[in-house]
C-alpha positions in Angstrom: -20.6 -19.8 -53.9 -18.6 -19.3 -56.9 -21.6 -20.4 -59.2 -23.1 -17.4 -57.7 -20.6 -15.2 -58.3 -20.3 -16.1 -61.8 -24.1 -15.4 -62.1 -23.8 -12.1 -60.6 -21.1 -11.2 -62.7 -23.3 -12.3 -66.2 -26.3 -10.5 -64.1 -25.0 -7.6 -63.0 -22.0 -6.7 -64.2 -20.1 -7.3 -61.3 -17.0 -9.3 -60.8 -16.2 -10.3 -57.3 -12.1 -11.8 -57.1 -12.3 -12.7 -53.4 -15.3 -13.5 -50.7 -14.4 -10.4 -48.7 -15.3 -8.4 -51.8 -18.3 -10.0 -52.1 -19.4 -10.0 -48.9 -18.5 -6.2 -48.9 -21.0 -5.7 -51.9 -23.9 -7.8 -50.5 -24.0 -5.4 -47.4 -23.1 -2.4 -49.1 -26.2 -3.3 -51.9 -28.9 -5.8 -49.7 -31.8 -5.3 -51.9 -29.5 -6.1 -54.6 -27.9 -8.8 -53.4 -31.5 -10.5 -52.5 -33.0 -9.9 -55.9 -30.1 -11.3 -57.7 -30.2 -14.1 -54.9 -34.1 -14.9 -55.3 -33.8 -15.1 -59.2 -30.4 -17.5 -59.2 -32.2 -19.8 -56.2 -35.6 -19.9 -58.3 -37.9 -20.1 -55.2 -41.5 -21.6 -56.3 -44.2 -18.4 -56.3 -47.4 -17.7 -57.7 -46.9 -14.6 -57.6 -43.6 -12.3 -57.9 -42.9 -9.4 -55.1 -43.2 -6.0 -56.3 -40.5 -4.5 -53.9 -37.4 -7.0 -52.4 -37.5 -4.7 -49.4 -39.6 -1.9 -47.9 -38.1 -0.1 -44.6 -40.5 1.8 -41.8 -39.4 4.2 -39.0 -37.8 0.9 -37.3 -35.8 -1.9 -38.3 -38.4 -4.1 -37.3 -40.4 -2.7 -39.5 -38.8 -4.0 -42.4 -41.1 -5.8 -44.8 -39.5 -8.5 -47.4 -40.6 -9.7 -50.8 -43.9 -7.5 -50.0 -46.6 -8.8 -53.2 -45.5 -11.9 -53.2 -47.0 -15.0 -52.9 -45.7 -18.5 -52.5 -46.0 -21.8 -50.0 -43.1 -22.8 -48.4 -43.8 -26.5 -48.0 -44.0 -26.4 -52.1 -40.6 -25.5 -51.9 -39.4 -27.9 -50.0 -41.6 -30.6 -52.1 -40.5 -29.5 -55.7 -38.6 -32.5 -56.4 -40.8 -35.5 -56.7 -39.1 -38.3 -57.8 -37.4 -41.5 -56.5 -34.7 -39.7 -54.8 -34.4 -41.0 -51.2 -35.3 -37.8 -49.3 -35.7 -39.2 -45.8 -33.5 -41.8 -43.9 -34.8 -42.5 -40.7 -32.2 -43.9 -38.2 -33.3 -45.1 -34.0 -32.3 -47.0 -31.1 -35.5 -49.2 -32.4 -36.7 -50.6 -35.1 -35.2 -50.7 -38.7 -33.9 -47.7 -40.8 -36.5 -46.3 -43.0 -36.7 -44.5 -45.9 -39.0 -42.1 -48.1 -38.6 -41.0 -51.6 -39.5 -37.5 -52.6 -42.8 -38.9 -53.9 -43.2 -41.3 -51.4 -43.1 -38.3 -49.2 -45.5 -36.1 -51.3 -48.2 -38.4 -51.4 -47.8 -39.2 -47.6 -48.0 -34.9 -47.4 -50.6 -34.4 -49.7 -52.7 -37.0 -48.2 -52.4 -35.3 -44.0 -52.9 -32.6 -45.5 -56.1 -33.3 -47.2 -57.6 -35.0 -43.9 -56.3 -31.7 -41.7 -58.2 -29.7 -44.4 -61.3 -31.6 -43.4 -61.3 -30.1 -40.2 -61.2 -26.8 -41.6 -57.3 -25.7 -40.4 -57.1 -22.8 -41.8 -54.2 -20.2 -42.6 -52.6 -18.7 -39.5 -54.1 -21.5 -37.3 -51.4 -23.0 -35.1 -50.2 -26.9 -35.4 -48.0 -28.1 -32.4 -45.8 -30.8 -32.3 -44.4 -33.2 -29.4 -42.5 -35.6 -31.1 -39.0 -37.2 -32.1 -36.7 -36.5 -34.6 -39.2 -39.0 -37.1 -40.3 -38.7 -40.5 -43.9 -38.5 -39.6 -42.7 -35.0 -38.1 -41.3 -33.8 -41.2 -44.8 -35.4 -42.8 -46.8 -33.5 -40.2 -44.9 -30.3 -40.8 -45.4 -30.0 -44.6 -48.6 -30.9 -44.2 -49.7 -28.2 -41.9 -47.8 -25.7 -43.6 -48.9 -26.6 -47.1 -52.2 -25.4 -45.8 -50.8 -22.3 -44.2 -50.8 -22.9 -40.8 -48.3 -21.9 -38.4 -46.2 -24.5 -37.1 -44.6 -25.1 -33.7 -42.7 -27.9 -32.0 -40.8 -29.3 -29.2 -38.6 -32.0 -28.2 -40.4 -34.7 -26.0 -38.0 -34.9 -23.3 -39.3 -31.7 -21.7 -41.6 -32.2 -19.1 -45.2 -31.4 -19.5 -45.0 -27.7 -17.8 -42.2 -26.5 -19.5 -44.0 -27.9 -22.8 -47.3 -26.3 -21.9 -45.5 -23.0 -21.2 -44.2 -22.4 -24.4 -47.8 -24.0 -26.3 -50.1 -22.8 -24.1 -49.0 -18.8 -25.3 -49.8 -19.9 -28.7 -53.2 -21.7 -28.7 -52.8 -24.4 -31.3 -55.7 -26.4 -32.7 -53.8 -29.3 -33.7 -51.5 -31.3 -31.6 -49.5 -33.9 -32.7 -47.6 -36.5 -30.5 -46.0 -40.1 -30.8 -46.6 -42.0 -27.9 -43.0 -41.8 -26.7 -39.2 -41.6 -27.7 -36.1 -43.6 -26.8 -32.7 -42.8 -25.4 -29.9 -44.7 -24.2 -31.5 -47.7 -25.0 -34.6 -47.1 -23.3 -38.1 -46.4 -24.6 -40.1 -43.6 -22.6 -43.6 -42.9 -22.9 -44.9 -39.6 -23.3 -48.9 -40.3 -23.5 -49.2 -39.4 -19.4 -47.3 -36.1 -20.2 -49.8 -35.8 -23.3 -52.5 -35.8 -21.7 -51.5 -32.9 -19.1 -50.2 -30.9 -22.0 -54.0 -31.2 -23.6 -55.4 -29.9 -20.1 -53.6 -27.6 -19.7 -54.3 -25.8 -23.0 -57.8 -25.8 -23.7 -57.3 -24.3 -27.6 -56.4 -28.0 -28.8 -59.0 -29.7 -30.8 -57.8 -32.7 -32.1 -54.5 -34.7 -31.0 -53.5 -36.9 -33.8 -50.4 -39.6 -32.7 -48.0 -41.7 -34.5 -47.5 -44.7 -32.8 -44.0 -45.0 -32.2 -43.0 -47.5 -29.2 -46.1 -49.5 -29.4 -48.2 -50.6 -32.4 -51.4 -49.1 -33.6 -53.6 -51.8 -32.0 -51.8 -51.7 -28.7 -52.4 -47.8 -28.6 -55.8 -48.0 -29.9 -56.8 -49.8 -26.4 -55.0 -47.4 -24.8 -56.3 -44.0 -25.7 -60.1 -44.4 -25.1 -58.9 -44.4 -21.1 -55.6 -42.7 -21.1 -56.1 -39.5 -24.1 -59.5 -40.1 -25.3 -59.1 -36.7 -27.7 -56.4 -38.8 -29.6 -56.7 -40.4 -32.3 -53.6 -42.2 -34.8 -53.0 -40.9 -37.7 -53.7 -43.7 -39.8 -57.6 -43.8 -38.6 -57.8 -40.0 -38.9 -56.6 -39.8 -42.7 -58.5 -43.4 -43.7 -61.8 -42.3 -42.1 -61.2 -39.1 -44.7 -60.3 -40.9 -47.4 -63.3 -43.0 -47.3 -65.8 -40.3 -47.4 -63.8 -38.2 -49.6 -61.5 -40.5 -51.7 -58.3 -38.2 -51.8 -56.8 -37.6 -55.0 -53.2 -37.2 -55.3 -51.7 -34.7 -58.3 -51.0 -36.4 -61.2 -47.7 -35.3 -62.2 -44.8 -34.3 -60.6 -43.7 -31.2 -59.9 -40.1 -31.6 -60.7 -37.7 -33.9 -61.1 -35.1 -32.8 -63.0 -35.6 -29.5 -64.7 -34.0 -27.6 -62.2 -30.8 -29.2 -60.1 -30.0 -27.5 -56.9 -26.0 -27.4 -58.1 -26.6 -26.0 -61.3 -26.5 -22.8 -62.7 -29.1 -20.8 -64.5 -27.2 -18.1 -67.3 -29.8 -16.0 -68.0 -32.1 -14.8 -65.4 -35.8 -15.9 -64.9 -38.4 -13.5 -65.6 -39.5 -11.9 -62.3 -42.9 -13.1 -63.6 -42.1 -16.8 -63.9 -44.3 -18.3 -61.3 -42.5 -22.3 -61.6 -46.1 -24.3 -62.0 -46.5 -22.8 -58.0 -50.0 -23.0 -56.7 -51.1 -26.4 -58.1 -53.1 -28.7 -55.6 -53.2 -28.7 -51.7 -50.4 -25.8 -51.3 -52.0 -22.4 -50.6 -50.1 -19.0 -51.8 -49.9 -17.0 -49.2 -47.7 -13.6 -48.4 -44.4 -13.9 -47.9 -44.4 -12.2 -44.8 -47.0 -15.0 -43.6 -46.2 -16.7 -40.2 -44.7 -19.6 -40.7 -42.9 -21.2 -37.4 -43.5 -20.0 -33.7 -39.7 -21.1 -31.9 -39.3 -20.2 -28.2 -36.7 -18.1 -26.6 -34.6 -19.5 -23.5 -37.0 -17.8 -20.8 -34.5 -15.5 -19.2 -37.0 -13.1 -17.9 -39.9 -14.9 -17.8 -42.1 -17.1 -19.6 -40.1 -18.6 -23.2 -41.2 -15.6 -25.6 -42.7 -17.6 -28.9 -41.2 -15.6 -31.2 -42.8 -15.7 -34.7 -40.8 -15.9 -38.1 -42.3 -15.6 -41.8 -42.5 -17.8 -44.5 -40.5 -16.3 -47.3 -37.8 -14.9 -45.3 -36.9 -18.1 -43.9 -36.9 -20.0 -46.7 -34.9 -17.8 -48.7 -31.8 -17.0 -45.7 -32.3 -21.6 -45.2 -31.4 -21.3 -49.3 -28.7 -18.9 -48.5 -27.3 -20.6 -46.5 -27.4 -24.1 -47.1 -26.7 -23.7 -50.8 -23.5 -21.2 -50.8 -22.4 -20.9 -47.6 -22.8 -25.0 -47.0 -22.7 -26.0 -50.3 -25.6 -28.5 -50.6 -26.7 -29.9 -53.8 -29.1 -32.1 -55.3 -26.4 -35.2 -54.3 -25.6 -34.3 -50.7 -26.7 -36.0 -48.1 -27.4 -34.1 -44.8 -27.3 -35.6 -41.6 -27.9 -33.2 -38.1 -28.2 -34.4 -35.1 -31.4 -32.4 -33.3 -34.4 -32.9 -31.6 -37.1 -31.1 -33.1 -37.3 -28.4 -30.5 -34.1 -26.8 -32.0 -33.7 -24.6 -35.5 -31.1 -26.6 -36.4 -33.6 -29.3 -37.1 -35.6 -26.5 -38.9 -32.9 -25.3 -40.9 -32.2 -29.2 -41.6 -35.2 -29.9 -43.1 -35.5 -26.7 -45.4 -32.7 -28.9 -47.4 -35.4 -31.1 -49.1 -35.9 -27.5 -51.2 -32.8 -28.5 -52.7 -33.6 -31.7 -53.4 -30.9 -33.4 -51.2 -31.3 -36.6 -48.9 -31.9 -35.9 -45.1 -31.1 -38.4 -42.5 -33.1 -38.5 -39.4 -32.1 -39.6 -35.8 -33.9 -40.3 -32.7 -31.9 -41.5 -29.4 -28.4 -40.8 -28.0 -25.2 -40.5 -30.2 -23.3 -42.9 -27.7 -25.7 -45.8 -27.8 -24.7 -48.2 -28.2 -21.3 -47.1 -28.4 -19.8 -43.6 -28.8 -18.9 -44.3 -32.4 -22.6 -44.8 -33.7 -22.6 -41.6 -35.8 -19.2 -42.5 -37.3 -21.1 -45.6 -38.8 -23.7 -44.0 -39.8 -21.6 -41.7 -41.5 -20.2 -44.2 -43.4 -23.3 -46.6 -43.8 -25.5 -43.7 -45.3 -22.4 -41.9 -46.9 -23.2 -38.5 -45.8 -21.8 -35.6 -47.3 -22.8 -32.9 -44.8 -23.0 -33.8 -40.9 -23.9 -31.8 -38.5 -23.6 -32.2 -34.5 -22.8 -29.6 -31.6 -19.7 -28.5 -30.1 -20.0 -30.1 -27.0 -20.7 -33.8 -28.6 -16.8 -32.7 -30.6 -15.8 -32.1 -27.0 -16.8 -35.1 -26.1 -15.8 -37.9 -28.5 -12.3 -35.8 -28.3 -12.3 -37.2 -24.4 -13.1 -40.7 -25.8 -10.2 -40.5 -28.0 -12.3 -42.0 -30.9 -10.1 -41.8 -34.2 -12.2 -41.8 -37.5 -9.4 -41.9 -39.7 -8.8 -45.1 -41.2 -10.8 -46.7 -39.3 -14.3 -46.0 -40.9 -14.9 -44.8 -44.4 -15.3 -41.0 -44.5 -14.5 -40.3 -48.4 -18.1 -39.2 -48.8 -17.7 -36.6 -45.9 -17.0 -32.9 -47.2 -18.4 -30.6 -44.4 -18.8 -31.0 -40.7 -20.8 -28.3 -39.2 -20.5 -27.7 -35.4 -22.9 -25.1 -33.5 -24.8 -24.5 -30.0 -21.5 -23.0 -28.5 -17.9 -22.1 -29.8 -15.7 -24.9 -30.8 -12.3 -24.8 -29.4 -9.0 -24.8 -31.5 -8.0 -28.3 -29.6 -11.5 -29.5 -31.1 -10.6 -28.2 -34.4 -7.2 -30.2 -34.2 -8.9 -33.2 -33.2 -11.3 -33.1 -36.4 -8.2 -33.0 -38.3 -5.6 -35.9 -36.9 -8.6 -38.4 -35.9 -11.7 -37.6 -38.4 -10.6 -36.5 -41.8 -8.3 -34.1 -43.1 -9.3 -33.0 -46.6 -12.9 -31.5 -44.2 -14.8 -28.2 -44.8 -15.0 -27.5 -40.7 -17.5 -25.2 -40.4 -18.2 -23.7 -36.8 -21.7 -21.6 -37.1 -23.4 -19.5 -35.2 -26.8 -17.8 -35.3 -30.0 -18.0 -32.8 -33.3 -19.5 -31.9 -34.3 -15.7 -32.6 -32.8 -15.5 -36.7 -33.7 -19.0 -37.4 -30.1 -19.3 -39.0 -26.9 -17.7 -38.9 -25.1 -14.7 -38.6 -21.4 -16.6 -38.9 -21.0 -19.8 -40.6 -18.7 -21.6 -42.9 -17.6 -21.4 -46.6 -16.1 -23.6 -48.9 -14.1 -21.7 -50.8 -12.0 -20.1 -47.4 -9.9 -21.8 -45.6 -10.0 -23.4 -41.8 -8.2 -21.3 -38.9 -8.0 -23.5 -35.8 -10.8 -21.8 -33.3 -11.8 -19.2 -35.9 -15.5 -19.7 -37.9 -14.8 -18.5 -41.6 -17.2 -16.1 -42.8 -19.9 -13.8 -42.0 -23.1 -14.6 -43.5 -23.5 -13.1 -47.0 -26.2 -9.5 -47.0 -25.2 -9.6 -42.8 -23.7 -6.6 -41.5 -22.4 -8.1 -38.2 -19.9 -6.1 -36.1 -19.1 -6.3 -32.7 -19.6 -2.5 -30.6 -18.5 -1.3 -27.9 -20.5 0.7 -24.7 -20.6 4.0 -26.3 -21.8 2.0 -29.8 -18.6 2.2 -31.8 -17.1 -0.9 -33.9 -14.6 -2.7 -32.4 -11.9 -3.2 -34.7 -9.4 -5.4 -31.9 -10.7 -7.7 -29.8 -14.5 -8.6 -28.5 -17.4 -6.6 -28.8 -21.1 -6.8 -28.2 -22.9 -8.8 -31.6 -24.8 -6.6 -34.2 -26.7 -6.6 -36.9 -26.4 -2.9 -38.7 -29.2 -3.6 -41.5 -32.2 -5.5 -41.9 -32.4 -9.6 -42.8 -35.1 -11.6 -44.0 -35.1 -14.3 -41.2 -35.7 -11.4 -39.0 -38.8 -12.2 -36.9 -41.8 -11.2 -37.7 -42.4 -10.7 -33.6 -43.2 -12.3 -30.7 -47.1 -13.1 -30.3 -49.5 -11.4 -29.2 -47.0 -8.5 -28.9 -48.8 -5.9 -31.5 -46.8 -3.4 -30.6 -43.2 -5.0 -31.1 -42.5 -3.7 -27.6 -41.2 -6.9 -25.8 -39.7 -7.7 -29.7 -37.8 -4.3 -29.3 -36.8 -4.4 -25.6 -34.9 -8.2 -26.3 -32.8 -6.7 -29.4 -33.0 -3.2 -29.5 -32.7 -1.7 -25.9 -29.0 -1.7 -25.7 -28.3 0.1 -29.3 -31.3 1.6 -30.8 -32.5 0.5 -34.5 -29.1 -2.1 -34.7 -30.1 -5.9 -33.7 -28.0 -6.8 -30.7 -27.9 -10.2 -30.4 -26.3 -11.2 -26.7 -23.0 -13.0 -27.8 -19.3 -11.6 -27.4 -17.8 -11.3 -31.3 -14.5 -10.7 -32.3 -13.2 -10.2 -35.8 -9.3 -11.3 -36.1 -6.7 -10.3 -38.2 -7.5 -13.2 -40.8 -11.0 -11.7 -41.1 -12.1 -15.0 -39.0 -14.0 -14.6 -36.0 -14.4 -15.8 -32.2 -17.6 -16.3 -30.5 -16.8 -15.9 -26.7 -20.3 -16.8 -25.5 -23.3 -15.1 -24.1 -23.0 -11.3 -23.3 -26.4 -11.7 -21.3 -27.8 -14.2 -18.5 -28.9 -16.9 -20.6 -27.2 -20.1 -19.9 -25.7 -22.3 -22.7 -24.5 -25.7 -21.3 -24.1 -28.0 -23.9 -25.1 -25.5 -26.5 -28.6 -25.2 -25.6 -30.3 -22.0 -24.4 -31.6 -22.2 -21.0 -33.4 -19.3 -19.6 -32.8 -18.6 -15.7 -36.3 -17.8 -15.1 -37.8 -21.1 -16.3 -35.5 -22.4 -13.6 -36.7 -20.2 -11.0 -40.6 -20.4 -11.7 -39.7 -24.6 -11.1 -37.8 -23.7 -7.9 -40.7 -21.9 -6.5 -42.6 -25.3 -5.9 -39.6 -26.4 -2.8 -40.6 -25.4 -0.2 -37.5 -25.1 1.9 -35.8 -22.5 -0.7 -36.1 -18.7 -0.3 -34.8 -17.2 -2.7 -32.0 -18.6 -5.4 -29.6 -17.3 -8.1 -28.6 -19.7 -11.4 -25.5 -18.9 -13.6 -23.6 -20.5 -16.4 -20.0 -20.9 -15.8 -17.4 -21.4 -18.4 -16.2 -25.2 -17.8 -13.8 -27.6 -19.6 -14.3 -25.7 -22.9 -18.4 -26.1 -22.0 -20.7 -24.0 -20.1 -22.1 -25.7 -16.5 -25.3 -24.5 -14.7 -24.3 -23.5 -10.8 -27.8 -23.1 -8.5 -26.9 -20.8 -5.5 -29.8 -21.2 -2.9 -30.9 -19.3 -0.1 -32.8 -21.5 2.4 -35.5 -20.5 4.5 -34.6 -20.3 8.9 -33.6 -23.6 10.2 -33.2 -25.3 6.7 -30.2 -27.1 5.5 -28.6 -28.7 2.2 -29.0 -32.5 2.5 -28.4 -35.0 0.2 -32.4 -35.4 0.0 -33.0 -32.1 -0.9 -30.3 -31.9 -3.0 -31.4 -35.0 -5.0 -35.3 -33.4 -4.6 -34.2 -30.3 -6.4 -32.6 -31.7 -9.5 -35.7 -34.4 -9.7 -37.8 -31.8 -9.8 -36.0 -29.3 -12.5 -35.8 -32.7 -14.6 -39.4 -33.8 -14.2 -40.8 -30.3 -14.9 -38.2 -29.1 -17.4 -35.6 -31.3 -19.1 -32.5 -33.2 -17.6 -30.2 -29.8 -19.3 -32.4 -27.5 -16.6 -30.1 -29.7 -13.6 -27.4 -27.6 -12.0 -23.8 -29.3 -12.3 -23.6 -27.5 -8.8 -26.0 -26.8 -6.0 -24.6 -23.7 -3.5 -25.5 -22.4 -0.3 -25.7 -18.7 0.2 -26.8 -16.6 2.4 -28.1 -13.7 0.3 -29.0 -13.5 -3.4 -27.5 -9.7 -4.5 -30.6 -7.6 -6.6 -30.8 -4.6 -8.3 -31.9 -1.2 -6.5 -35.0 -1.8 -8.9 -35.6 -5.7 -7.7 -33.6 -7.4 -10.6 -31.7 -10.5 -9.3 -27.9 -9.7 -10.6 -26.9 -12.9 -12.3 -24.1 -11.4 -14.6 -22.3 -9.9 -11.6 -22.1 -13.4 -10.3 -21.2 -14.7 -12.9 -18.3 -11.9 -14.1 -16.9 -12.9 -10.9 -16.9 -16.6 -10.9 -14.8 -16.0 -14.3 -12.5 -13.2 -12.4 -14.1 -10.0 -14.1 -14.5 -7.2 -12.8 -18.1 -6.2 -11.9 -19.3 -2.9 -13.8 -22.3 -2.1 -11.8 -22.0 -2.2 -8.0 -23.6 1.4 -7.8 -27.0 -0.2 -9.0 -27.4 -2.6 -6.6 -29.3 -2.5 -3.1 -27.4 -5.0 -1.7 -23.7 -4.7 -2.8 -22.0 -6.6 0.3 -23.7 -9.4 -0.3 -21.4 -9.9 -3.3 -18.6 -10.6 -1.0 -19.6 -14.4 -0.5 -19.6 -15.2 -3.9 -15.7 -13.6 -4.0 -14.8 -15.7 -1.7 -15.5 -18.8 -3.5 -12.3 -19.2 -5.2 -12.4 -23.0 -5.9 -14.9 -22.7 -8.4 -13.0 -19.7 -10.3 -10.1 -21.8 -10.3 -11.9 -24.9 -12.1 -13.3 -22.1 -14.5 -9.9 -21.0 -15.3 -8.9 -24.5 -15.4 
């Protein structure tokens, strides 16, 4: 952060004394800001843009870097040497390990095979795999081509999965033929081959055996997935008619270092030896990753992001605001249907070693990522609020008892981090710690708060806002709040902005989800509040999506599962604040003559777990006797939920059936465990 603000100062002319000030510029001046940002990160092009930023009639027209040209899974392979880049960690087999050319050659060659089949640019690649190496392989191999790349974590069940994929029509699948957890290996080939009926687009399914070996699985398939084939076969039978040829010389190795800084500024025409071999330039505005929003009114919307933007907020934020260098080593724990696993693996760009992890972080003991902290001495490590929360509980104490002196930055995300957790991190992990509580979306592909080394930590406060992010919080009537919480905006434009969700042409859908509430500002759906310190609060979702655990749950993927019980009416799911956490509550209505047993209580949460994941299971199942609705036929979760938490409810005039509110008021037991 201050390298950049010494370059902007020999660039510009500007001399920033404090991060407020510069902040205040970067908003004030975003097309500057992102020039001067694009020329000191040196992102690989072939071609430089003509304008930084063009605006339309909407924000969501915005157009960024329009002329140029560039491939972003060249950027994140510009290094090509002997570093380590990958360590891959499991609750099986041995750790593992690629080197930046180990990993290019493993790239290049996928990709050469996936060429054979003619993938083309904007053709989409799924993914239903673990937190592996051959996903990161699979990844840059399909976007080094241009496609558009989507995945998902294998625990979901093989209707949520086919939800989300089946919107998108991809032509490649890839799978593993399972993933492990607690010890236990779980086979997702059944769940494979429903996925592949289901969506009728796929035309090759290419697995990485994982739990079993390659000759095991090869007896398998021809009965169980007979479109599959392993990876190895599919890139050898290529090879063998077309021997593939790998470039001869690295890229980069150590002309440019992610920690140091240039002093005189690149010409905008320098295109850094982009374009050479399997990577094809392509717009900066190209699609680049389909993610999937919770699903709270319907079907996950796949929500479409670009190429160039993402990279360059990733570099943004990874190299200033989480100061990761060529030496760091990143370690953040994700499954691969989160952006925080995207956002992890866009630190290879720098050139920095990423470690990898598939299976619980409590097997087999709840101190596993300490040790692997120390073992692969990680510099960065990343895990969610709730796993904080939870390792608090256990009382486990870092601190002289595991070596942390390589640790500088923990980042924490998926909900907000209480000051008791921030006091923990200090008396039990480390003291001299960058604790960097973030927050951003599924829907920005980053962050709109994060951390910053050169601030300091406030118990329950995250440090910054993001640098060229004009994030207030507002009020009804659209006014800043200047004391206490307001409704989350975005005032300008961003790169990591989605392109839109797809097949929505029109950006309706796109502009109903962010722009309904305050037209032409991007309202995000979280409480914010700025305090005195300039450091701010999260206080959770402003909308119906639920968040236990820190993962986004829409209420309608919930209710389109429900449907298949027969004995249900009608229900109502709502998150409830709980033990510095968020727990799902299911209140049921039951059909005439039906009651709650303990077998249709244990039916319903098998069956959310077998069609979604285990996070779709209420903590609580409820009996009701009416679910209240809108007078236009809009089931009124946030009313519930206001008054499970004690808050008043705003909008009893638009509901047809306001006295059916009453039952849920007199459930005072579960406001007092919220309060609690």
């Amino acid at each position: 952060m201050k390298a950049f603000m010494d370059y902007i100062r020999e660039q510009k002319g500007r001399s920033f004394r404090t991060y407020r000030t510069l902040h205040a510029w970067s908003v004030q001046n975003i097309r500057d800001f992102w020039d001067s940002f694009w020329h000191f990160s040196e992102p690989l092009h072939s071609q430089p843009y003509e304008e930084v930023l063009v605006e339309g009639d909407h924000m969501t027209d915005a157009q960024w870097f329009r002329g140029a040209r560039l491939n972003f899974a060249e950027n994140l392979l510009r290094y090509r040497d002997d570093q380590i880049a990958l360590i891959a960690h499991s609750e099986i087999g041995p750790r593992r390990t690629l080197t930046y050319q180990e990993l290019y050659a493993d790239v290049h060659q996928l990709a050469q095979a996936l060429e054979s089949i003619s993938l083309q640019p904007g053709d989409r690649v799924a993914a239903y795999m673990p937190n592996v190496p051959e996903t990161v392989v699979a990844l840059l191999a399909s976007t080094a081509l241009g496609a558009t790349w989507s995945s998902t974590s294998p625990d979901f069940g093989s209707k949520a999965v086919a939800e989300r994929f089946g919107q998108i029509e991809p032509k490649v699948l890839f799978i593993t033929d399972g993933y492990t957890y607690k010890g236990k290996g779980y086979s997702t080939l059944e769940k494979a081959r429903q996925i592949t009926k289901a969506i009728p687009s796929i035309e090759k399914v290419i697995l990485f055996p994982y739990l079993e070996s390659a000759e095991e699985l090869r007896k398998k398939l021809p009965h169980l997935l007979p479109e599959a084939v392993i990876c190895q076969d599919f890139v050898s039978s290529i090879a063998a008619v077309a021997p593939i040829e790998l470039a001869k010389a690295p890229l980069e190795s150590t002309k440019l270092s992610a920690n140091s800084v240039t002093t005189t500024c690149p010409s905008a025409s320098n295109t850094n030896s982009a374009g050479s071999g399997i990577f094809r330039q392509l717009p900066a505005n190209h699609p680049l990753y389909i993610l999937y929003s919770s699903g709270t009114t319907g079907k996950p919307k796949a929500i479409v992001h670009s190429a160039g933007g993402t990279l360059m907020q990733h570099l943004k934020e990874l190299r200033l605001h989480t100061d990761i260098k060529r030496e760091s080593t990143l370690f953040y724990y994700s499954t691969c249907g989160w952006m925080m696993w995207n956002w992890m693996v866009s630190a290879l760009a720098l050139g920095a070693t990423v470690v990898l992890y598939d299976g619980s972080p409590f097997h087999p003991t709840a101190e596993r990522f300490l040790q692997l902290v120390e073992e692969e001495k990680v510099t960065h490590w990343g895990v969610s609020a709730k796993y904080i929360m939870s390792i608090e509980r256990e009382a486990l104490i870092g601190k002289g008892k595991y070596d942390l002196q390589s640790l500088q930055t923990l980042l924490s995300t998926g909900s907000p981090l209480s000051a008791e957790s921030f006091c923990y991190v200090y008396s039990h992990i480390k003291e001299d710690l960058c604790l960097s509580s973030i927050s951003g979306g599924t829907d920005i592909i980053s962050c709109f708060v994060l951390g910053n080394p050169m601030l300091p930590v406030y118990a329950g406060e995250i440090q910054s806002k993001g640098l060229a992010m004009d994030v207030v919080g507002l009020d009804e009537a659209g006014q800043e709040v200047k004391k206490g919480k307001g409704e989350l905006v975005c005032r300008q434009p961003f790169p990591s902005m989605p392109l839109g969700f797809w097949k929505d042409e029109e950006k309706n859908k796109y502009k109903e989800s962010y722009f309904s509430k305050y037209p032409q500002v991007w309202c995000h759906g979280d409480y914010i509040e700025v305090k005195p310190r300039r450091g701010i609060v999260i206080h959770g979702r402003s909308d119906a999506t639920l968040n236990p655990g820190g993962i986004r749950i829409g209420t309608a993927e919930i209710y389109r599962i429900l449907e298949l019980i027969d004995e249900i009416d009608d229900s109502l799911v709502v998150g409830q604040r709980y033990q510095d956490d968020e727990r799902i509550l299911l209140f049921i209505k039951l059909l005439a003559g039906e009651s709650l047993t303990a077998e249709l209580e244990k039916r319903i949460k098998q069956t959310l777990r077998s069609n979604a994941t285990a996070r779709h299971v209420p903590q609580k199942i409820i009996p009701v006797r009416d679910i209240p609705y809108t007078l236009n036929g809009k089931k009124v979760e946030i009313a519930v939920r206001n008054i499970l938490h004690g808050e008043p409810v705003l909008n009893r005039q638009a509901l047809a059936n306001p006295d059916s509110l009453e039952e849920y008021h007199q459930m005072t037991e579960l406001r007092k465990e919220a309060a609690s």
